[in-house]
N, C-alpha and C positions, 0 to 999 in steps of 0.2 A: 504494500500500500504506500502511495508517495507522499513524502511530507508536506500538509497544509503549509508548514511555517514559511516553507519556499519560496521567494518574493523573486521578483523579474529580475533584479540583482543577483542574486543568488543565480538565478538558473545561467545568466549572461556569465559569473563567475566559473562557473560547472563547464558551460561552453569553452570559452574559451581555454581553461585549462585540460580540455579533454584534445585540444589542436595542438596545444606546446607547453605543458608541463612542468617546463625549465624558464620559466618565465619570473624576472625579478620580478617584486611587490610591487616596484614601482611602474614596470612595464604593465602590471597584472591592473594594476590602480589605473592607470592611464586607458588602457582598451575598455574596461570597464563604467568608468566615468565617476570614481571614489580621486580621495586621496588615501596616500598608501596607508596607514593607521588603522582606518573605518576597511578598509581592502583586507587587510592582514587580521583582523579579528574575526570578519565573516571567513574567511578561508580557513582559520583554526576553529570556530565553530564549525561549519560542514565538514572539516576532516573528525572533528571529537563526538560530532553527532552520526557519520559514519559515513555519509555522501560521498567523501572523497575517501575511496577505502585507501589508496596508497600511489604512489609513482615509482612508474620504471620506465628502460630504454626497450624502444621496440626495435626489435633485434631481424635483421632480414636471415630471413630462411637459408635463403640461399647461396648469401656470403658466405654462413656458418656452415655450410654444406649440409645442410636439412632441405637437400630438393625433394623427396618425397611425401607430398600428403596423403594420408587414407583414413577414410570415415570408415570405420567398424560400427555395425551392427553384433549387439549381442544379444545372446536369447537366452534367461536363465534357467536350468534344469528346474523345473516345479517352483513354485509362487510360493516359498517359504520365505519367509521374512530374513531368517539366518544367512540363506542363499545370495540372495541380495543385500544384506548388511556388507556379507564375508567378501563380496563382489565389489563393493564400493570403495572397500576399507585398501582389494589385492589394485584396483584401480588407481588410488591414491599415492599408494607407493609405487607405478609405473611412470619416472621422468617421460617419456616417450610421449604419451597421452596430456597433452597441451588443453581438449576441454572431455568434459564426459556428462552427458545426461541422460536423466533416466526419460523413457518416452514413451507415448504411444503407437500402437501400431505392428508391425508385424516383430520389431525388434523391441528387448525392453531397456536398453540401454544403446547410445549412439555416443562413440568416442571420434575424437579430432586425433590423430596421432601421426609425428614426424619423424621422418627417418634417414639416412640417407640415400636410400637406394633399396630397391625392390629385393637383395639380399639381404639388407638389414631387417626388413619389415618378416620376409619367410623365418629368419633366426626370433626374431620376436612373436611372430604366431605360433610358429612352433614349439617354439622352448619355450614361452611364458602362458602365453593366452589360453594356448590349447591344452595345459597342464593342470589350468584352474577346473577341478572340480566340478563345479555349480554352475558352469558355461555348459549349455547344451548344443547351440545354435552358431555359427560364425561369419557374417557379409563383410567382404569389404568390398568398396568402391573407392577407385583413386582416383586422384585431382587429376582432371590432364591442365587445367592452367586453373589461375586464382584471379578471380575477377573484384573481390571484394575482401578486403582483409585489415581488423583492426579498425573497422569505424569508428566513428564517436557515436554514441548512444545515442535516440534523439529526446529532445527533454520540451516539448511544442505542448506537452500533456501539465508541468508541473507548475507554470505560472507564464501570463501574457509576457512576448520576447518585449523587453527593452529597445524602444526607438533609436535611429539610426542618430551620434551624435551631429549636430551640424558644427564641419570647418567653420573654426572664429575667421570671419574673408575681410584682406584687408581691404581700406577706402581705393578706391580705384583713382588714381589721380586724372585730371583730365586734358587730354593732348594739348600741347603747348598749339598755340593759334601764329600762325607768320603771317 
């Protein structure tokens, strides 16, 4: 449920730090339309109040030689509760698996998981995935390219955007007359 207390400021704060992260107080003050002070209080309440769960660098895949993406479908041996705790818990402790949800549909879990190459991913279905117990079921589908990655979240839901500010324009002086 989104926080009522979320004011158009706030949400314009949330924006823009979800573009650049590394942004000084004062740069953050300034896009914003605070000064730094009134800026830096609201960004330490939204991060204490949880909005801002934390920052990091996003990292290209593909520099780091994680060209491979595959979404796994998993499907648990019987709807035991344990099955799926024990499931969540071997999910957790796999670095490889970047997001995991549980879901509807023919899979009950859907993992993001990176690799470097289609022999990393077979040594990882094999040796890990497919050793887990309480997996019955196993899809994968690989990326063949990444159209969308890393968005900002949209926030159009949590308070009206903040109006565009207007450039202070200086007097226009007026042509000299011969």
């Amino acid at each position: 449920m989104p926080n009522s207390d979320l004011d158009a400021i706030d949400r314009h704060i949330l924006e823009v730090l979800q573009v650049d992260g590394r942004l000084s107080v004062v740069e953050l003050a300034d896009k914003v339309g605070l000064s730094p002070s009134p800026c830096l209080r609201r960004v330490k309440r939204l991060e204490a109040e949880g909005h801002i769960a934390g920052y990091r660098a996003s990292l290209s895949r593909e520099r780091i030689g994680l060209g491979l993406t595959v979404f796994v479908g998993v499907k648990v041996d019987g709807h035991r509760d344990e099955n799926a705790t024990a499931l969540q818990q071997a999910i957790k402790a796999m670095p490889e698996v970047v997001s995991a949800h549980l879901v509807s549909g023919e899979a009950d879990f859907l993992l993001e998981v990176v690799m470097p190459d289609l022999k990393h991913y077979e040594e990882f279905l094999v040796g890990r995935l497919l050793k887990l117990p309480m997996i019955k079921d196993i899809r994968s589908n690989f990326a063949i390219r990444t159209v969308k990655l890393d968005a900002a979240l949209p926030l159009g839901h949590l308070a009206p955007p903040v109006p565009a500010r207007k450039e202070a324009r200086k007097p226009v002086k007026p042509a000299r007359q011969r």
